[in-house]
N, CA, C and O atoms as a Maestro MAE file, in Angstrom:
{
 s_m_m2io_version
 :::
 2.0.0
}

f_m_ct {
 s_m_title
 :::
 protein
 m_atom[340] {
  # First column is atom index #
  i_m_mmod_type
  r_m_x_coord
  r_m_y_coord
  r_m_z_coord
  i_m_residue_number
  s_m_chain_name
  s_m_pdb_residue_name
  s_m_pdb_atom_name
  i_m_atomic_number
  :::
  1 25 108.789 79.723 40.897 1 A "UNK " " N  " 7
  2 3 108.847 81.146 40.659 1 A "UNK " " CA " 6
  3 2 108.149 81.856 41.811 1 A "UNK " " C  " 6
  4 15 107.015 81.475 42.100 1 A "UNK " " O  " 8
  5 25 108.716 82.861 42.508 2 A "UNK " " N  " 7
  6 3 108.092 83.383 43.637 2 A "UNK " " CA " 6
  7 2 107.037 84.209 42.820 2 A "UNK " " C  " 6
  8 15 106.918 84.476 41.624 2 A "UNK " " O  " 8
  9 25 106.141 84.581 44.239 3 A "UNK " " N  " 7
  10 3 104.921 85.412 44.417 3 A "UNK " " CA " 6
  11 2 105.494 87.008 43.832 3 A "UNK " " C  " 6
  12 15 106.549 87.386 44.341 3 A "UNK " " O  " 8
  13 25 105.005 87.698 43.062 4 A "UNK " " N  " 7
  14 3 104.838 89.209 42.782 4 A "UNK " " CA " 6
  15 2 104.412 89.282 43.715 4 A "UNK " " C  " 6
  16 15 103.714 88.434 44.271 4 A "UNK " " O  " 8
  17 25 104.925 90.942 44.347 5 A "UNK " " N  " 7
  18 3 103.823 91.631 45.393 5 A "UNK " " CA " 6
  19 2 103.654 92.715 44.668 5 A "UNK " " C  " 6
  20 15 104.500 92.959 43.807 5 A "UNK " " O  " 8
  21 25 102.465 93.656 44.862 6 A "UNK " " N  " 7
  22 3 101.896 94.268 43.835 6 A "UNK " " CA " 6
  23 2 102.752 95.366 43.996 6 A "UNK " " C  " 6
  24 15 102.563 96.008 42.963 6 A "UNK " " O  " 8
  25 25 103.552 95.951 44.648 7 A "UNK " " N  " 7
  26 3 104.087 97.070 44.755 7 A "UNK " " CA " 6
  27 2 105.618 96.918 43.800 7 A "UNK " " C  " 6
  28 15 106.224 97.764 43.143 7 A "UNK " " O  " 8
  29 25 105.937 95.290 44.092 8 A "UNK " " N  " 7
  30 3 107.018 95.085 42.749 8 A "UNK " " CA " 6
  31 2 106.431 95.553 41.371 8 A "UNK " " C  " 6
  32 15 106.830 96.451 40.630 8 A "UNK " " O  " 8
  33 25 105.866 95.095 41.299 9 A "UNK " " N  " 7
  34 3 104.360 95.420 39.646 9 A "UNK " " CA " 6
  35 2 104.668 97.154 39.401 9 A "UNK " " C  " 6
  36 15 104.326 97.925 40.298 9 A "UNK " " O  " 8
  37 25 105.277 97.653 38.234 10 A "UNK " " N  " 7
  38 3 104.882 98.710 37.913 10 A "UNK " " CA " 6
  39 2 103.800 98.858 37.365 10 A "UNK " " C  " 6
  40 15 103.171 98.016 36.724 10 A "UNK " " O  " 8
  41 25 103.346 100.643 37.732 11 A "UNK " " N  " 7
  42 3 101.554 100.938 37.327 11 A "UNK " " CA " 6
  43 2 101.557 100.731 36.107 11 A "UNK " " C  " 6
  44 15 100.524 100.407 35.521 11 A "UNK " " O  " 8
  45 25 102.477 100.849 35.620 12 A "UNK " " N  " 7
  46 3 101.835 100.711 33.677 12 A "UNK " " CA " 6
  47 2 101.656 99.687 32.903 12 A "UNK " " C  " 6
  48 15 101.231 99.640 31.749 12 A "UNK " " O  " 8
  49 25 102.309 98.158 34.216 13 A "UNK " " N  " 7
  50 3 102.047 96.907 33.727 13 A "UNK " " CA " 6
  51 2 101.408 96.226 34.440 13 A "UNK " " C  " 6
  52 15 101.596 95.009 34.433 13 A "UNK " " O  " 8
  53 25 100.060 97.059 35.620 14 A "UNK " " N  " 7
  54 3 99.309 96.130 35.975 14 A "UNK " " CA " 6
  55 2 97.672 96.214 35.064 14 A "UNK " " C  " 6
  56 15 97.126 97.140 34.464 14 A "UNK " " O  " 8
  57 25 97.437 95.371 35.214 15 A "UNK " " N  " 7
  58 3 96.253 95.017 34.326 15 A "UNK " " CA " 6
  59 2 94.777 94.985 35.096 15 A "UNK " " C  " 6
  60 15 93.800 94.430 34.594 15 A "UNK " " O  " 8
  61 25 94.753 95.582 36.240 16 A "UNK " " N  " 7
  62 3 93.678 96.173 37.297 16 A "UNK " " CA " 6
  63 2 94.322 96.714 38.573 16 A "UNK " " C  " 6
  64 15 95.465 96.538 38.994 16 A "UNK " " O  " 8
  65 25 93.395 97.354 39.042 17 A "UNK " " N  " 7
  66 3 93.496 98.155 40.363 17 A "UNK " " CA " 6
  67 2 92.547 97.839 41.151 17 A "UNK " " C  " 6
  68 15 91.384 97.817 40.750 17 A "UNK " " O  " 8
  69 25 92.893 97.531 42.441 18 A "UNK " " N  " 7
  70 3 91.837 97.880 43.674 18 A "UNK " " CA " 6
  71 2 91.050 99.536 43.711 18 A "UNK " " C  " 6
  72 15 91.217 100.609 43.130 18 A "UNK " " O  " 8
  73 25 90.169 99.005 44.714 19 A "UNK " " N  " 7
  74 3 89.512 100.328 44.490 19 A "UNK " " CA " 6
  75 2 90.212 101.006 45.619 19 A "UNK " " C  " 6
  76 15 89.640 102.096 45.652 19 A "UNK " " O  " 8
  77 25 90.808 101.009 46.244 20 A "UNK " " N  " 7
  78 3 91.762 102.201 47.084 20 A "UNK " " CA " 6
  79 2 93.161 102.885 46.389 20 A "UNK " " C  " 6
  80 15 93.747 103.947 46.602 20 A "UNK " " O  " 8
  81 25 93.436 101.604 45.331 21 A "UNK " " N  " 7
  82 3 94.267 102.010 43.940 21 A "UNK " " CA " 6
  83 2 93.648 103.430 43.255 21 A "UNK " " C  " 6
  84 15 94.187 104.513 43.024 21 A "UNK " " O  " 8
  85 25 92.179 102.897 43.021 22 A "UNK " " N  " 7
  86 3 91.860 103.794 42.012 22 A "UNK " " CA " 6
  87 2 91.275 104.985 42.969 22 A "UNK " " C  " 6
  88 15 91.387 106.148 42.579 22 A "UNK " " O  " 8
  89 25 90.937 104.828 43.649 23 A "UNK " " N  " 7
  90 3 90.939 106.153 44.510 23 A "UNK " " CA " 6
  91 2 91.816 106.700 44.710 23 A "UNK " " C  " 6
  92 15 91.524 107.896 44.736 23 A "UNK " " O  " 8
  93 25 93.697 106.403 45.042 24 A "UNK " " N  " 7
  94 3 94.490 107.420 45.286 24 A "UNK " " CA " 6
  95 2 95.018 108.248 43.573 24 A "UNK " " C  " 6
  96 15 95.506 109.356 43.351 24 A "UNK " " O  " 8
  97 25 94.649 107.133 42.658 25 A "UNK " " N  " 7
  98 3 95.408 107.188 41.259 25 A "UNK " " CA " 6
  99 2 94.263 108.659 41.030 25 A "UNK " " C  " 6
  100 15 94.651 109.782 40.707 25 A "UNK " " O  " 8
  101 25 92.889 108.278 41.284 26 A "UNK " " N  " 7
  102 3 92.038 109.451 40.633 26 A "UNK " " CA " 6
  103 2 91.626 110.858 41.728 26 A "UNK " " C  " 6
  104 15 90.938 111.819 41.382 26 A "UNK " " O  " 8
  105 25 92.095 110.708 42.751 27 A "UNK " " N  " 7
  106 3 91.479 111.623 43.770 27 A "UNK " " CA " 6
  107 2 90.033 111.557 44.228 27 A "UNK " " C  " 6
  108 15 89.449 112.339 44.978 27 A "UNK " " O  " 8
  109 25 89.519 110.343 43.558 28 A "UNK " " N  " 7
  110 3 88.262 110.204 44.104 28 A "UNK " " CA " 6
  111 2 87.900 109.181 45.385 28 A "UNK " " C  " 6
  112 15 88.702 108.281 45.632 28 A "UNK " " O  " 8
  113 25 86.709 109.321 46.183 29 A "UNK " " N  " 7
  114 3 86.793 108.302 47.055 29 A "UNK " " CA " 6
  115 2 86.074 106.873 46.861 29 A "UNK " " C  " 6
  116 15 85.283 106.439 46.024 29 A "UNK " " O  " 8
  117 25 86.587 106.430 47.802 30 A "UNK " " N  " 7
  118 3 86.105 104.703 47.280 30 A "UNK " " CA " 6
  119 2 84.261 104.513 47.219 30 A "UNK " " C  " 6
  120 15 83.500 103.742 46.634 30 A "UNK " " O  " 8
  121 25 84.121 105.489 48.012 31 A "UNK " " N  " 7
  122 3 82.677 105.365 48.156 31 A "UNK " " CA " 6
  123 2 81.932 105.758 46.651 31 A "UNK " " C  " 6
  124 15 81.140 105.012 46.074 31 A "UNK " " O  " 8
  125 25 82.463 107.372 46.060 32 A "UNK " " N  " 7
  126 3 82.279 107.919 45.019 32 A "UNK " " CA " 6
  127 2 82.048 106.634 44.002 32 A "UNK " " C  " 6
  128 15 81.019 106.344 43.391 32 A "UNK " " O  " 8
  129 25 83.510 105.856 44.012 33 A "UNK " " N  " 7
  130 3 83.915 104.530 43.423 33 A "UNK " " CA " 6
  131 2 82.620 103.683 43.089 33 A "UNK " " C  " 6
  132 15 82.234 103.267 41.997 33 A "UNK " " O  " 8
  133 25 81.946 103.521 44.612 34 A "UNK " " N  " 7
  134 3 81.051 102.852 44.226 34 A "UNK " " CA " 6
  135 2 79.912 103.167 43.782 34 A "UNK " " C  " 6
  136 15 79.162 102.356 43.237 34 A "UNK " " O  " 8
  137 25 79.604 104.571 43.990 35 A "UNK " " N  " 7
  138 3 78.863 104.873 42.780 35 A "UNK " " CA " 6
  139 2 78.623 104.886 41.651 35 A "UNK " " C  " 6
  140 15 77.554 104.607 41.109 35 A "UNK " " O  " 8
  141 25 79.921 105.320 41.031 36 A "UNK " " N  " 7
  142 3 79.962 104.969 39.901 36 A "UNK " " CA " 6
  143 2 79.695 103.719 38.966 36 A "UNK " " C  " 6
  144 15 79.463 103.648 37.759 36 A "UNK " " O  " 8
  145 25 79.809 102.790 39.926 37 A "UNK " " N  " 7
  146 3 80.267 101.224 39.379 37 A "UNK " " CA " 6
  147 2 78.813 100.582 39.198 37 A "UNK " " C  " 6
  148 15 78.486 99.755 38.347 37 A "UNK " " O  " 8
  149 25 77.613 101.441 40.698 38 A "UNK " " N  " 7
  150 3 76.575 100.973 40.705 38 A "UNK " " CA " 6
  151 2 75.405 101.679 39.469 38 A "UNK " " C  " 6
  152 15 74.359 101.407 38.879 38 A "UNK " " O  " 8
  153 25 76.104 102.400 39.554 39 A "UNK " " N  " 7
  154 3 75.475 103.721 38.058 39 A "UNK " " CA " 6
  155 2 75.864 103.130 36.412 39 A "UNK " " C  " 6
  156 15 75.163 103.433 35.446 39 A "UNK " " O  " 8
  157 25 77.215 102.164 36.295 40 A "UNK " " N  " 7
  158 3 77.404 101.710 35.151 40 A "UNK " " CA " 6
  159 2 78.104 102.290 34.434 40 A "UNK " " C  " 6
  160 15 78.444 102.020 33.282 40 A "UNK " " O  " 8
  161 25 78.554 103.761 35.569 41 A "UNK " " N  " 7
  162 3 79.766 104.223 34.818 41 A "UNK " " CA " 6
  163 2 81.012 104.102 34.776 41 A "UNK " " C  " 6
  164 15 81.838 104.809 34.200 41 A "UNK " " O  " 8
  165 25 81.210 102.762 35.685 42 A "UNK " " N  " 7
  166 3 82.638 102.389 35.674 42 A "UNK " " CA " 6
  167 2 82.850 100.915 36.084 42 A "UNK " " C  " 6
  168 15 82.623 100.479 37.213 42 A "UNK " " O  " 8
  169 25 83.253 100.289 35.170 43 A "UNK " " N  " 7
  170 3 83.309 99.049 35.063 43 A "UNK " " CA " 6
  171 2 84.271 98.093 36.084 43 A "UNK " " C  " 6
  172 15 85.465 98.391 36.035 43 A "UNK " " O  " 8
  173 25 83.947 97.092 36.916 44 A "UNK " " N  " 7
  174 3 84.423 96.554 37.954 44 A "UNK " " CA " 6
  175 2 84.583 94.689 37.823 44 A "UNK " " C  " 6
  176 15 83.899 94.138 36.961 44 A "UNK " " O  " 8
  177 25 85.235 94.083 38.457 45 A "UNK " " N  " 7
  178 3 84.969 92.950 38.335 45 A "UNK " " CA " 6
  179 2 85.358 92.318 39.476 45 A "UNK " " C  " 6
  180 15 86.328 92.826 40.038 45 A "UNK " " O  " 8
  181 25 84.715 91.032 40.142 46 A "UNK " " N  " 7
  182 3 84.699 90.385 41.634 46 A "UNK " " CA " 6
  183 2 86.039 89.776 41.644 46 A "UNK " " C  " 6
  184 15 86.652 90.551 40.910 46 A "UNK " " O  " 8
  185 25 86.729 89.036 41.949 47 A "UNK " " N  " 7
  186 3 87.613 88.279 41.969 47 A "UNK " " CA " 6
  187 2 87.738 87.549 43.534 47 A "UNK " " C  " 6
  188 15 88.433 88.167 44.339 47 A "UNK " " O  " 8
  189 25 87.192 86.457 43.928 48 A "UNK " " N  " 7
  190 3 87.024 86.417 45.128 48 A "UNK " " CA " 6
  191 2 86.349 87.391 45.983 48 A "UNK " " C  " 6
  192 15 85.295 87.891 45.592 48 A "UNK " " O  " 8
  193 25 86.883 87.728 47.177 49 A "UNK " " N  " 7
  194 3 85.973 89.104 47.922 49 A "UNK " " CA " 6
  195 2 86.696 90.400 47.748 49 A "UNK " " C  " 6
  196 15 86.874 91.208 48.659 49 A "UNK " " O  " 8
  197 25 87.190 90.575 46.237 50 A "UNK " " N  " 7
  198 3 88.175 91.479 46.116 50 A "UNK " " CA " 6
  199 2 87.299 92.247 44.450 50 A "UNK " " C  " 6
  200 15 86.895 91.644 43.455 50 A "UNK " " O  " 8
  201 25 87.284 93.481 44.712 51 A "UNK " " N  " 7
  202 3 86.524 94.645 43.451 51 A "UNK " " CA " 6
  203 2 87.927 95.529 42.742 51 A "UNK " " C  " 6
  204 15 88.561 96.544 43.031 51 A "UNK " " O  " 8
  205 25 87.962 94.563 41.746 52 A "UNK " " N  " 7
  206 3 88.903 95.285 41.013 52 A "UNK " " CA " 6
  207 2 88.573 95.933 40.314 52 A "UNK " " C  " 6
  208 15 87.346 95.969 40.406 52 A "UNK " " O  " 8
  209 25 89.123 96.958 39.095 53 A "UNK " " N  " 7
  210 3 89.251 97.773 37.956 53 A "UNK " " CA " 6
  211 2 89.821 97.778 37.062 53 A "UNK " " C  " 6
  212 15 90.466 98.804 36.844 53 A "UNK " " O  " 8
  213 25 89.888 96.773 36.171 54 A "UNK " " N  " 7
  214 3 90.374 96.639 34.700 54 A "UNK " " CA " 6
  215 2 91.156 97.568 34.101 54 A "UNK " " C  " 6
  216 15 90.408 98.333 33.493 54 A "UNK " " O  " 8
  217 25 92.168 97.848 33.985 55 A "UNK " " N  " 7
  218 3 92.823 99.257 33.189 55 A "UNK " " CA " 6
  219 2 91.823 99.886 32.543 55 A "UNK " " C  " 6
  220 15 91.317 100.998 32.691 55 A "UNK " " O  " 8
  221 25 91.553 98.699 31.558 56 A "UNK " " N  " 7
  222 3 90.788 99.637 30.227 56 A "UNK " " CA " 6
  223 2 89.438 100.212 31.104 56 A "UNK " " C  " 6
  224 15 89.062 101.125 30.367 56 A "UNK " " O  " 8
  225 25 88.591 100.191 32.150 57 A "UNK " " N  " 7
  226 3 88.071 101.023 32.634 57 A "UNK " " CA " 6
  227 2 87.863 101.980 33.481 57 A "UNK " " C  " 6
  228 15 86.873 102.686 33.675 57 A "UNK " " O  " 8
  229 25 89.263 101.926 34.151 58 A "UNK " " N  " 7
  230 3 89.719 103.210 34.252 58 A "UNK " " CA " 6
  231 2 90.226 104.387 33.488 58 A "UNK " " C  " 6
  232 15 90.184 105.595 33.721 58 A "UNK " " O  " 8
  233 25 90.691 103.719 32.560 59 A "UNK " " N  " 7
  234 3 90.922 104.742 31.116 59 A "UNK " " CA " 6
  235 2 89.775 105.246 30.459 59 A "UNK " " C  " 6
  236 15 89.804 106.348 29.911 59 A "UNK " " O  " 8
  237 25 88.523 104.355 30.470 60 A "UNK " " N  " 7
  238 3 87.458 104.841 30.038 60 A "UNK " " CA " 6
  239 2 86.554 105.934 31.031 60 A "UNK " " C  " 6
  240 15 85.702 106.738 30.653 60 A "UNK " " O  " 8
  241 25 86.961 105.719 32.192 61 A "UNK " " N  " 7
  242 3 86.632 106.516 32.837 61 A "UNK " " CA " 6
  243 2 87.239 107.933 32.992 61 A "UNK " " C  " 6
  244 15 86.511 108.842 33.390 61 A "UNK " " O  " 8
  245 25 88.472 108.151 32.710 62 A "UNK " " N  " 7
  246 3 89.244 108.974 33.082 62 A "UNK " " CA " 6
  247 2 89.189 109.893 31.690 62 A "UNK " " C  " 6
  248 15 89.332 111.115 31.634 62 A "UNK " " O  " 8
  249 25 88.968 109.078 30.704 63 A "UNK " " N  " 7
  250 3 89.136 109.812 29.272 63 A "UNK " " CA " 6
  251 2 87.471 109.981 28.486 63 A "UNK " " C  " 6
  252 15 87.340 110.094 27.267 63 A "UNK " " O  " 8
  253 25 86.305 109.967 29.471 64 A "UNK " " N  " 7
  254 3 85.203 110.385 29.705 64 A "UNK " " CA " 6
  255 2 84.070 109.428 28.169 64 A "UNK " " C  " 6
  256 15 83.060 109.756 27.546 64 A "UNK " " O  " 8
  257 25 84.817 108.435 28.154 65 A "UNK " " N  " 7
  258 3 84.641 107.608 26.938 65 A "UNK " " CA " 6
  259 2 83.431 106.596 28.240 65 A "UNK " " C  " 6
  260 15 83.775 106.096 29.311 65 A "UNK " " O  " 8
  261 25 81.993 106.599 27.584 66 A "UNK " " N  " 7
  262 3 81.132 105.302 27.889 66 A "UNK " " CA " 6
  263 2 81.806 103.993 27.809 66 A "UNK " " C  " 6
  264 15 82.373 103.679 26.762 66 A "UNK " " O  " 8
  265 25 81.790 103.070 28.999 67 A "UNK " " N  " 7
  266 3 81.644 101.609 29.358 67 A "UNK " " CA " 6
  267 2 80.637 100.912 28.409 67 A "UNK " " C  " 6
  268 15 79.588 101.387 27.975 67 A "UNK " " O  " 8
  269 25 81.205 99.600 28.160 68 A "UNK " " N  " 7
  270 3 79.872 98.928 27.409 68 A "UNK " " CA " 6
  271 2 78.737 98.964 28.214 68 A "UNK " " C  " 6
  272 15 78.890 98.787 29.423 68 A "UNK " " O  " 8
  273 25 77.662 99.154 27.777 69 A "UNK " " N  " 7
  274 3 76.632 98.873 28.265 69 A "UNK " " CA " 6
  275 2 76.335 97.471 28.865 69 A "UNK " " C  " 6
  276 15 75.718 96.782 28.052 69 A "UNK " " O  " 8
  277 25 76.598 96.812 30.091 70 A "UNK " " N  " 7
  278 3 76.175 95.646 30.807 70 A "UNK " " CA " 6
  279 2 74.517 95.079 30.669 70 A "UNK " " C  " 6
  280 15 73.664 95.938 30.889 70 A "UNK " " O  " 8
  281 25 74.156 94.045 30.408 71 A "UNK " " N  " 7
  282 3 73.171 93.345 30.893 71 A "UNK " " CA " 6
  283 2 72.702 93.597 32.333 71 A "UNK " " C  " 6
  284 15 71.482 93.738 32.251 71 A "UNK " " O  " 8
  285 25 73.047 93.709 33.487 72 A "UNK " " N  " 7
  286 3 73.118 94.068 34.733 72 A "UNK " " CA " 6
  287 2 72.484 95.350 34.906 72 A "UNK " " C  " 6
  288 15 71.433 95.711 35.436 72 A "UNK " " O  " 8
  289 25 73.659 96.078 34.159 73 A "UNK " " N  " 7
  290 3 72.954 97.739 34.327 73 A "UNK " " CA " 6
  291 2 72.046 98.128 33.802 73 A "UNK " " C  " 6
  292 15 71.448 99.090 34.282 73 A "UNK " " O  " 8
  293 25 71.443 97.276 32.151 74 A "UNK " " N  " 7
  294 3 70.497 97.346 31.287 74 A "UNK " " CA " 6
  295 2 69.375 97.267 32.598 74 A "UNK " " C  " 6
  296 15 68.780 98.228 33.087 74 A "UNK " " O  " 8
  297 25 69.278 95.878 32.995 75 A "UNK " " N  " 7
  298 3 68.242 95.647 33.853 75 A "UNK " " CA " 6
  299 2 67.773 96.291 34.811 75 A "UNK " " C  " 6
  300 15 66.688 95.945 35.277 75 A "UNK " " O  " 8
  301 25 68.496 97.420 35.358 76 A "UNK " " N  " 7
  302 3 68.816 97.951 36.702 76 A "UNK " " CA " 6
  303 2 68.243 99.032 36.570 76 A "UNK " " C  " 6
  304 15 67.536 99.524 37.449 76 A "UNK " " O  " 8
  305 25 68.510 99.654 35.236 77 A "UNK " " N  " 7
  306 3 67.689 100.711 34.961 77 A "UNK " " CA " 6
  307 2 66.211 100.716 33.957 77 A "UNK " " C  " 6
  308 15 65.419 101.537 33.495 77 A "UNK " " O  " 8
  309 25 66.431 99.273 33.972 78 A "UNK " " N  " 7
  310 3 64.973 99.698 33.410 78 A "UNK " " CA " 6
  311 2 64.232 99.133 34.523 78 A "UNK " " C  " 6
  312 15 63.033 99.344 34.342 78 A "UNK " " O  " 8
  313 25 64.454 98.504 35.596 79 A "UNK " " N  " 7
  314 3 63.656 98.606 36.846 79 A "UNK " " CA " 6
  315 2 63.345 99.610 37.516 79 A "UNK " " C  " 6
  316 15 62.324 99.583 38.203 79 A "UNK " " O  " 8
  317 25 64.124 100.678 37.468 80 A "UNK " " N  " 7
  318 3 63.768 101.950 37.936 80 A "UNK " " CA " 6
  319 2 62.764 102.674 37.464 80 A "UNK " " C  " 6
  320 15 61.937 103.386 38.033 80 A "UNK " " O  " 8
  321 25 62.990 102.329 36.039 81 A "UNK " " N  " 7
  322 3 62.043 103.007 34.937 81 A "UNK " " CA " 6
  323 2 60.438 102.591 35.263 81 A "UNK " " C  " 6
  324 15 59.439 103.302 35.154 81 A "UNK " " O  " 8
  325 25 60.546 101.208 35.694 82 A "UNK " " N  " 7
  326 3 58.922 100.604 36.038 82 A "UNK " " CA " 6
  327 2 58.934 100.877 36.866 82 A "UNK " " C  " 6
  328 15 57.793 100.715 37.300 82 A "UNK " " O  " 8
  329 25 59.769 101.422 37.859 83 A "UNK " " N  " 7
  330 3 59.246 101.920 39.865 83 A "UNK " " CA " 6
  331 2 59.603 100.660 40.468 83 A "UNK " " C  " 6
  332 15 59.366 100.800 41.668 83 A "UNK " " O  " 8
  333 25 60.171 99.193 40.199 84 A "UNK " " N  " 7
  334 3 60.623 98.340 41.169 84 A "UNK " " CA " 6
  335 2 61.425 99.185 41.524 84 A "UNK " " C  " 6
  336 15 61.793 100.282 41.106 84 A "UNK " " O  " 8
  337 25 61.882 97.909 43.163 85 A "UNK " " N  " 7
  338 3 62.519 98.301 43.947 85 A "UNK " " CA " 6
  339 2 64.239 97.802 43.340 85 A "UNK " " C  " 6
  340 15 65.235 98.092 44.002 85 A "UNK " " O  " 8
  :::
 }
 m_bond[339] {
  # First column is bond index #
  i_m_from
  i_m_to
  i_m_order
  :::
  1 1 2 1
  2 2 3 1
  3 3 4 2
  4 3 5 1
  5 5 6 1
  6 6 7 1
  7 7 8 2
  8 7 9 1
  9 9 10 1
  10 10 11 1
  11 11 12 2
  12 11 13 1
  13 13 14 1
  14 14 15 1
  15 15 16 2
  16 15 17 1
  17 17 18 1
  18 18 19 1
  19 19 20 2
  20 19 21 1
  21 21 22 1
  22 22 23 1
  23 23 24 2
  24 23 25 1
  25 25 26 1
  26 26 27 1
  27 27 28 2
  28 27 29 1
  29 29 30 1
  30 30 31 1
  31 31 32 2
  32 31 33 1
  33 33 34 1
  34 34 35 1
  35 35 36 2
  36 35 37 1
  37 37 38 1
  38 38 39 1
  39 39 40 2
  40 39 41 1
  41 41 42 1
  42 42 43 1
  43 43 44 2
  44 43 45 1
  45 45 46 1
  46 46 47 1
  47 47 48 2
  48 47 49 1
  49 49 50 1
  50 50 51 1
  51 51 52 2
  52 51 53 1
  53 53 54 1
  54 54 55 1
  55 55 56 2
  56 55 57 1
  57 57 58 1
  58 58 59 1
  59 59 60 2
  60 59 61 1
  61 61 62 1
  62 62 63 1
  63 63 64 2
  64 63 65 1
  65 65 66 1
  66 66 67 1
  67 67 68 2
  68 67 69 1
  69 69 70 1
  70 70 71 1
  71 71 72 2
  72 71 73 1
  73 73 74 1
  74 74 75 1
  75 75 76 2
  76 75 77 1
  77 77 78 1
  78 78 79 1
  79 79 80 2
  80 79 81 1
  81 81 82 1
  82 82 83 1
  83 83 84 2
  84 83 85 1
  85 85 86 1
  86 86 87 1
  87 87 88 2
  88 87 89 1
  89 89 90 1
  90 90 91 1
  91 91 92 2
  92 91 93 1
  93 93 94 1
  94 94 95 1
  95 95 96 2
  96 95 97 1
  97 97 98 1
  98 98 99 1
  99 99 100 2
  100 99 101 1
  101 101 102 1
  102 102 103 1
  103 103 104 2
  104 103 105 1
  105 105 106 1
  106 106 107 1
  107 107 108 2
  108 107 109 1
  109 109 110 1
  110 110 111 1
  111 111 112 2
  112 111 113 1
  113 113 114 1
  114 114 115 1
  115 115 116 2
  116 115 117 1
  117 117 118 1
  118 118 119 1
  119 119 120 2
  120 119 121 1
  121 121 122 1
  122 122 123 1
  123 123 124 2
  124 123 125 1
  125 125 126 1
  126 126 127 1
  127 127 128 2
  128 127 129 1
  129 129 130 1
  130 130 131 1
  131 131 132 2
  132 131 133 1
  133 133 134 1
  134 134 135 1
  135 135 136 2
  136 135 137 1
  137 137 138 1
  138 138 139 1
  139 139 140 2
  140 139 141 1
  141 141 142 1
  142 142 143 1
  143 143 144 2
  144 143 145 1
  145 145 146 1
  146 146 147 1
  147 147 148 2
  148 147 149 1
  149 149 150 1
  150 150 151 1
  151 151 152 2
  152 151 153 1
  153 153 154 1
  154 154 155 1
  155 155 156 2
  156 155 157 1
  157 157 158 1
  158 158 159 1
  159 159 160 2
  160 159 161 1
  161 161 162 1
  162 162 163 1
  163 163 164 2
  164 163 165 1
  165 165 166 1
  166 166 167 1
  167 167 168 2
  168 167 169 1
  169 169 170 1
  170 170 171 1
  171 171 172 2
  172 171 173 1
  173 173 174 1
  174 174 175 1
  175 175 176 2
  176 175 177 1
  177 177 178 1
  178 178 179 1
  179 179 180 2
  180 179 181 1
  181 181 182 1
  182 182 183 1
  183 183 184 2
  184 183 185 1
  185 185 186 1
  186 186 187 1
  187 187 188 2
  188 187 189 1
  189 189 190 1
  190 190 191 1
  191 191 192 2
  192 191 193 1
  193 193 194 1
  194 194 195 1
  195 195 196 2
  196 195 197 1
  197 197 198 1
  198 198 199 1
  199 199 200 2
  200 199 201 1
  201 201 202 1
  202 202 203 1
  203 203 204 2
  204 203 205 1
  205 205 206 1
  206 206 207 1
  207 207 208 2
  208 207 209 1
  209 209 210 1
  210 210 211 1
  211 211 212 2
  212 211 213 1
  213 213 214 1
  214 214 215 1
  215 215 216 2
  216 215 217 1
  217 217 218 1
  218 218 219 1
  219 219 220 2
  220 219 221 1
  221 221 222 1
  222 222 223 1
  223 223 224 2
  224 223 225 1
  225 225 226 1
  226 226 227 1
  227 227 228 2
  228 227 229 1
  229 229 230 1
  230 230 231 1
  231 231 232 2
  232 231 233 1
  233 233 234 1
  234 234 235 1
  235 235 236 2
  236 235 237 1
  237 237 238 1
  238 238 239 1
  239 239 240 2
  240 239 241 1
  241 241 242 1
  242 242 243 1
  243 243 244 2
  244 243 245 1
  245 245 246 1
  246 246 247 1
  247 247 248 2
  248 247 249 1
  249 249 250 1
  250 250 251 1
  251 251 252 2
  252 251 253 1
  253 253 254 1
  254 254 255 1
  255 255 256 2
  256 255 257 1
  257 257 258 1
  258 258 259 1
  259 259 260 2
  260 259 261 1
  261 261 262 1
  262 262 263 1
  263 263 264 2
  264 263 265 1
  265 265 266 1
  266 266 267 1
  267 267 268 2
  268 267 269 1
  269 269 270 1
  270 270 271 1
  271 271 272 2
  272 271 273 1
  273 273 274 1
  274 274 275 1
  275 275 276 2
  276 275 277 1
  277 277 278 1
  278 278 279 1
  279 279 280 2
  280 279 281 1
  281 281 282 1
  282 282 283 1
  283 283 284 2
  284 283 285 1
  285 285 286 1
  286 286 287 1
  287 287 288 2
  288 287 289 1
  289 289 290 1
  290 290 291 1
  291 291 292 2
  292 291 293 1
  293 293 294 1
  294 294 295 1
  295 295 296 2
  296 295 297 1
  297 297 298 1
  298 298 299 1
  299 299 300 2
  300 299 301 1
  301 301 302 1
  302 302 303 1
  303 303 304 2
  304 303 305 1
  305 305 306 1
  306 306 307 1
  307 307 308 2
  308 307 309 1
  309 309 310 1
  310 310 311 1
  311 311 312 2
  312 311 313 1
  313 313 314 1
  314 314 315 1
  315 315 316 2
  316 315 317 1
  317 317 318 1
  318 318 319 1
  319 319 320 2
  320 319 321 1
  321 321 322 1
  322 322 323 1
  323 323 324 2
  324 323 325 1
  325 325 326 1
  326 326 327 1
  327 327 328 2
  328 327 329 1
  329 329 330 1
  330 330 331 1
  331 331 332 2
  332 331 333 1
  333 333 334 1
  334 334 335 1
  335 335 336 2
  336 335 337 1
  337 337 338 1
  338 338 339 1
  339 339 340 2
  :::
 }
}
């Protein structure tokens, strides 16, 4: 069975986005992107050296609905909270 290329893939049946995806889909920039992601307000996942976006959190993002709360981000901010770096 050959290779999909993602542009064969319609948007409503892919099941993540790159973040230059989700930057043209939202008008935001990739950088913004990564703010968000580092803030915990928008949920991401590694896949090799590649930062994807899960549908369902772009929808959560877009439809202003909270991400689960991560272990990661739990930690992240309560390091801030004690003044680590």
């Amino acid at each position: 069975m050959p290779h999909a290329r993602v542009a064969d893939v319609p948007i409503e049946h892919r099941a993540a986005f790159s973040l230059a995806e989700v930057a043209g889909l939202t008008g935001l920039s990739i950088s913004g992107l990564y703010l968000l992601i580092g803030r915990g307000q928008l949920r991401s996942i590694r896949v090799g050296g590649r930062r994807l976006v899960p549908r369902e959190a772009l929808e959560e993002l877009l439809t202003n609905r909270k991400p689960p709360v991560s272990v990661a981000a739990t930690l992240s901010t309560k390091r801030k909270q004690e003044g680590a770096p």
